[in-house]
C-alpha positions in Angstrom: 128.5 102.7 142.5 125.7 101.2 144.1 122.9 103.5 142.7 124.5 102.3 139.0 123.9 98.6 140.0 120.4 99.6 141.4 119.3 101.1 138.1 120.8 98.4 136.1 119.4 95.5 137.4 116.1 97.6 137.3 116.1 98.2 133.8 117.6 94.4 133.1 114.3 93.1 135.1 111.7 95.3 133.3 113.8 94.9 130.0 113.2 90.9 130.8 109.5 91.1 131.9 108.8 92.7 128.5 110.8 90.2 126.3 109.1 87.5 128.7 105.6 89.0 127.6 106.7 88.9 123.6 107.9 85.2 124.3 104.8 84.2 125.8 101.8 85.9 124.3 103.1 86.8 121.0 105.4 83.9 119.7 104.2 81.3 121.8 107.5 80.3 122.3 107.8 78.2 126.0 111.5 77.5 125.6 111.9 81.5 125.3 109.3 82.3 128.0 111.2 80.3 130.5 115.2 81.0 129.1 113.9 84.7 129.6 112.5 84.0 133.3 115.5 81.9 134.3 118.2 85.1 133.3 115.6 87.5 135.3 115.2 85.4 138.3 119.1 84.8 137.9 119.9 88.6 138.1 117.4 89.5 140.8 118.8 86.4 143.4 122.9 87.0 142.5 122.0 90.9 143.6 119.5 89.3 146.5 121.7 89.9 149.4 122.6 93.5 148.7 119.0 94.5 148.2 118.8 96.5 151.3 121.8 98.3 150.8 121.3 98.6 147.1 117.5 100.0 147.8 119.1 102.4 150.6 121.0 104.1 148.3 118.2 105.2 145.4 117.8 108.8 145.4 115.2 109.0 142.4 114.0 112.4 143.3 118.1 114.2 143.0 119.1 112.1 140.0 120.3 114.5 137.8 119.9 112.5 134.6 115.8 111.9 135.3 115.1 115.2 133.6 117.6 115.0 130.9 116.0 115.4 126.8 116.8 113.4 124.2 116.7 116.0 121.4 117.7 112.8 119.2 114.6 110.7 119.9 113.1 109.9 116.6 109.2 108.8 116.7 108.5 105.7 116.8 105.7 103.6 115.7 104.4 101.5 119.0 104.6 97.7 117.4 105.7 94.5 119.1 109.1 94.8 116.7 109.9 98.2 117.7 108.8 97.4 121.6 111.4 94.3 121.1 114.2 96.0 119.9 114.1 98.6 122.7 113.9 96.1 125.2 116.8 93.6 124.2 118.7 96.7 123.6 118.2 98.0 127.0 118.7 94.6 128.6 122.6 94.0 127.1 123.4 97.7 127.8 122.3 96.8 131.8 124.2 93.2 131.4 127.5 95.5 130.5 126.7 97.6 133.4 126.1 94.9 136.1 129.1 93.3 134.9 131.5 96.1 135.1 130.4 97.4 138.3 128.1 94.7 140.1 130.4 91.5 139.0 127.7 89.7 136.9 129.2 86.9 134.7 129.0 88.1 131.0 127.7 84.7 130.0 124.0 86.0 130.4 125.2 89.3 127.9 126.7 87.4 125.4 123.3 84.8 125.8 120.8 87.2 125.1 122.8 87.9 122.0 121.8 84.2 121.1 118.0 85.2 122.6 118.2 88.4 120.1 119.0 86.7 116.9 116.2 84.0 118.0 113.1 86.3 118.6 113.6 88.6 116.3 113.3 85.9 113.3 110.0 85.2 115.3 109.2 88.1 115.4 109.5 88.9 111.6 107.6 85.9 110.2 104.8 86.2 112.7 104.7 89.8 111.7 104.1 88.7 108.1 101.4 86.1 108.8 99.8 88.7 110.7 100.4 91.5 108.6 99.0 89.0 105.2 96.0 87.4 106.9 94.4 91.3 107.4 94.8 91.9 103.8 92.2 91.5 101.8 92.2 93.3 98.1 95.8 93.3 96.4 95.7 96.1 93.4 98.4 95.4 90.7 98.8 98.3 88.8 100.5 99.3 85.3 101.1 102.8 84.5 100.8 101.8 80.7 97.0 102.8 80.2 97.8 106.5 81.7 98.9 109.4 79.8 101.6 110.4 82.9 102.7 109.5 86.1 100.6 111.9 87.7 97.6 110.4 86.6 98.8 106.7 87.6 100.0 107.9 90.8 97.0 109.3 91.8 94.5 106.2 90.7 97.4 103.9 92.9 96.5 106.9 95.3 92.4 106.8 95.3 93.2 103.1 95.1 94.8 103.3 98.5 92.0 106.2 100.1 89.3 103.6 99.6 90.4 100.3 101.1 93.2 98.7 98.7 95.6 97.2 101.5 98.2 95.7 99.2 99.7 97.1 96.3 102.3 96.0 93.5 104.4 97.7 90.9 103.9 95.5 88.2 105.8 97.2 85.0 107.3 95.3 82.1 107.9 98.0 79.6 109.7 100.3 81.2 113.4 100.8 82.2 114.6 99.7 85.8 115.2 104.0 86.7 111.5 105.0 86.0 110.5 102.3 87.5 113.1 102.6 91.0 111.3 106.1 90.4 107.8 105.3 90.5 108.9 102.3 93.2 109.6 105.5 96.4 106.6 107.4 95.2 104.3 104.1 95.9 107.0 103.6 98.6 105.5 106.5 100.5 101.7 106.5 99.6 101.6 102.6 100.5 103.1 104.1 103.7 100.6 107.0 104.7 97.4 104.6 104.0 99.3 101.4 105.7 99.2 99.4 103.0 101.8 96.7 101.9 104.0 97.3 98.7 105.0 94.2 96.6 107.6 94.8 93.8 106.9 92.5 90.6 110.0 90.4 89.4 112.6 92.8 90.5 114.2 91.4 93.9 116.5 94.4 92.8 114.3 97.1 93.2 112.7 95.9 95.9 115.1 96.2 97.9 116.5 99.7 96.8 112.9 101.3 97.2 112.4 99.6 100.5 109.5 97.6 99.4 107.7 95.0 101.4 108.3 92.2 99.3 108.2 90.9 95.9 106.2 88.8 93.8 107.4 86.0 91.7 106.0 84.2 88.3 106.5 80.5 88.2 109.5 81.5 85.3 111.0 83.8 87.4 114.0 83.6 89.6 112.9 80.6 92.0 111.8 81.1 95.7 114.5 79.9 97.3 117.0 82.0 95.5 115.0 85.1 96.0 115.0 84.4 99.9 118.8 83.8 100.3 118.9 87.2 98.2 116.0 89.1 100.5 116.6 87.2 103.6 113.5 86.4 105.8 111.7 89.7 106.8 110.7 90.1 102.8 107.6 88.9 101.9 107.9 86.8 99.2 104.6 85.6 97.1 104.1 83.7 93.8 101.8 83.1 90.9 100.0 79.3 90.9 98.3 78.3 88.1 97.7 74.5 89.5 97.7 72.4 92.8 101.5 71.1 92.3 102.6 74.8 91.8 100.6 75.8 95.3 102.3 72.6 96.9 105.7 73.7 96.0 105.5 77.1 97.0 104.6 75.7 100.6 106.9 73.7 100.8 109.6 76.2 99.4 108.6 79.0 102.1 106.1 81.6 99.8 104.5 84.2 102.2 101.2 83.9 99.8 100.7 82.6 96.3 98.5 84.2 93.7 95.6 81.4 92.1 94.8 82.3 88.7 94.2 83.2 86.4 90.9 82.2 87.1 89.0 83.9 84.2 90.4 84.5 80.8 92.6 87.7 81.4 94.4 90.2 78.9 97.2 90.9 81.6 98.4 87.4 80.9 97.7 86.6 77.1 98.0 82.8 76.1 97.7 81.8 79.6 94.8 79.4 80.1 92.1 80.4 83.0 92.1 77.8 86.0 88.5 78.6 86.8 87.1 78.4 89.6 87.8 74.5 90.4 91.5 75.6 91.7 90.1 78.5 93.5 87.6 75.4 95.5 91.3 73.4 95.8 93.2 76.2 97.5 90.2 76.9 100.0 90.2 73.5 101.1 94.3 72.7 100.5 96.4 75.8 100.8 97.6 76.6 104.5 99.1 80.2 103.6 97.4 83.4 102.3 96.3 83.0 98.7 94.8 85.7 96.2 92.5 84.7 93.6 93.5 86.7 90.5 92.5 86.9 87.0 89.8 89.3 85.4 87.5 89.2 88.9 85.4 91.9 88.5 82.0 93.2 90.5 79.8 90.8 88.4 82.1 88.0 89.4 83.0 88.3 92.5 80.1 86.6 94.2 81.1 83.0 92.5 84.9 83.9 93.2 84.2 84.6 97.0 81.5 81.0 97.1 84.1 78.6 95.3 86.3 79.6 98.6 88.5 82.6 98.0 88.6 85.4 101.1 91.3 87.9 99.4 91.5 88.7 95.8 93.6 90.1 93.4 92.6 92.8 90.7 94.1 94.7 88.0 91.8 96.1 85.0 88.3 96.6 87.6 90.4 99.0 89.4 93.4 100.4 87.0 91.1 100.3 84.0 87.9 101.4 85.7 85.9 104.7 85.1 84.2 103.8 88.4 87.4 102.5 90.6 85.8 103.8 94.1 82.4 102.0 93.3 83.9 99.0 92.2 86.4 98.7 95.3 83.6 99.3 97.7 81.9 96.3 96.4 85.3 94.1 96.7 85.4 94.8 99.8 81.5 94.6 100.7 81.4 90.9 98.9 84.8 90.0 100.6 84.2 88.1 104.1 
């Protein structure tokens, strides 16, 4: 019995000291960092006075379970969410154990229960700041201009190869089954070039292809219903075609907003270009990510990138492009 308490309250310790860390370096959370501290230093004093006993009976080198495989071990990507989950799971498995067998109050078990829900919706929309402010050329693509899916799936694909780090399924004339279809093929290329993958419109398909979010038009389904459907660890951005549109999408939660169109554009007929005016407005106003969108192409980009805009949308320079590589290599040369 005591070489089970030993090991618990070892794991429960290190389990702590790495939810500690996440607390304090990562969400800059002091309330967490010391709540975290307090449990540790809790578990390592109630076990204080059976230390030398407890240390007297470790026998690391005949523990038959050391060498044990888990043949079920899946990889894992190493990322503070992954390095979180792991930990708090490992922490209220130890709790359990110092309870049963060392006598530990299960007030600290069902607390870091409390301690899970907390961090890990820290965690998720700290991910998604970070994961936004690295992005800088968003592709929205349309299959219509292709004679199959083979040759839109491979231009999202070269897209991808050559710097493209966020990518959205933008289709209007085609049923929701080709387009769920198409959704896990870009699913899984967005994937292997670690890119994000934005659905347009459909909060429905989104979620059954496992997107990364979803972007809204101001006509759409509004923000705040679209979160209470997608919960918080979807990214949700929006079109903005004017300052009060940007405001409200702060103030409603949006991940990123689109600003546009800023030239005339043939994607969105009848819609009257913003210019470069709101573009200046956003740089100097908008606290989240925003894309500048609307017909920016290479001879553009310069005035786009001076009136204040650091990530940019594109459809047509990229999708409709006999040069896509050359014209993506100078997006991302002009972008700072």
């Amino acid at each position: 019995m005591k070489r089970i308490i030993d090991v618990n309250i070892n794991r429960a310790t290190e389990a702590l000291r790495a939810l500690e860390e996440i607390a304090r370096f990562y969400l800059d959370d002091k309330k967490l960092c010391e709540k975290l501290k307090n449990m540790r230093h809790f578990i390592c004093n109630f076990f204080d006075n059976k230390y030398i006993e407890l240390l007297k009976s470790r026998d690391t080198e005949n523990d038959v379970g050391v060498d044990i495989e888990n043949k079920t071990k899946a990889s894992r990507t190493l990322n503070i969410e992954n390095i979180f989950k792991s930990n708090i799971k490992r922490l209220q498995q130890s709790l359990r154990m110092l309870a049963e067998y060392g006598g530990l109050e299960d007030s600290l078990r069902y607390e870091s229960y409390t301690i899970e829900k907390e961090m890990f919706e820290g965690i998720k929309m700290n991910i998604k700041k970070y994961l936004l402010d690295k992005r800088k050329l968003y592709l929205v693509t349309n299959s219509d201009a292709f004679k199959s899916d083979d040759e839109f799936l491979d231009r999202v694909a070269l897209a991808l190869k050559n710097g493209v780090d966020i990518i959205q399924l933008r289709e209007k004339n085609r049923p929701a089954k080709e387009i769920i279809e198409l959704g896990y093929k870009i699913r899984e290329l967005s994937s292997n070039f670690n890119a994000l993958f934005i659905v347009n419109d459909r909060i429905d398909i989104a979620k059954i292809v496992k997107a990364d979010g979803v972007h809204l038009g101001q006509d759409d389904i509004s923000l705040k219903a679209a979160r209470e459907i997608l919960g918080d660890e979807f990214i949700i951005g929006i079109s903005t075609h004017c300052p009060d549109d940007a405001i409200k999408a702060q103030e409603d939660g949006a991940d990123y907003i689109g600003v546009g169109p800023v030239f005339k554009t043939p994607t969105k007929p009848g819609r009257i270009p913003v210019g470069l005016d709101y573009v200046r407005w956003a740089g100097e106003n908008v606290s989240i990510p925003f894309f500048a969108i609307g017909s920016i192409e290479p001879d553009n980009i310069d005035d786009v990138v001076k009136a204040g805009a650091a990530r940019v949308a594109v459809v047509r320079a990229i999708m409709n492009s006999t040069t896509p590589k050359e014209n993506i290599e100078k997006f991302l040369s002009k972008l700072p």
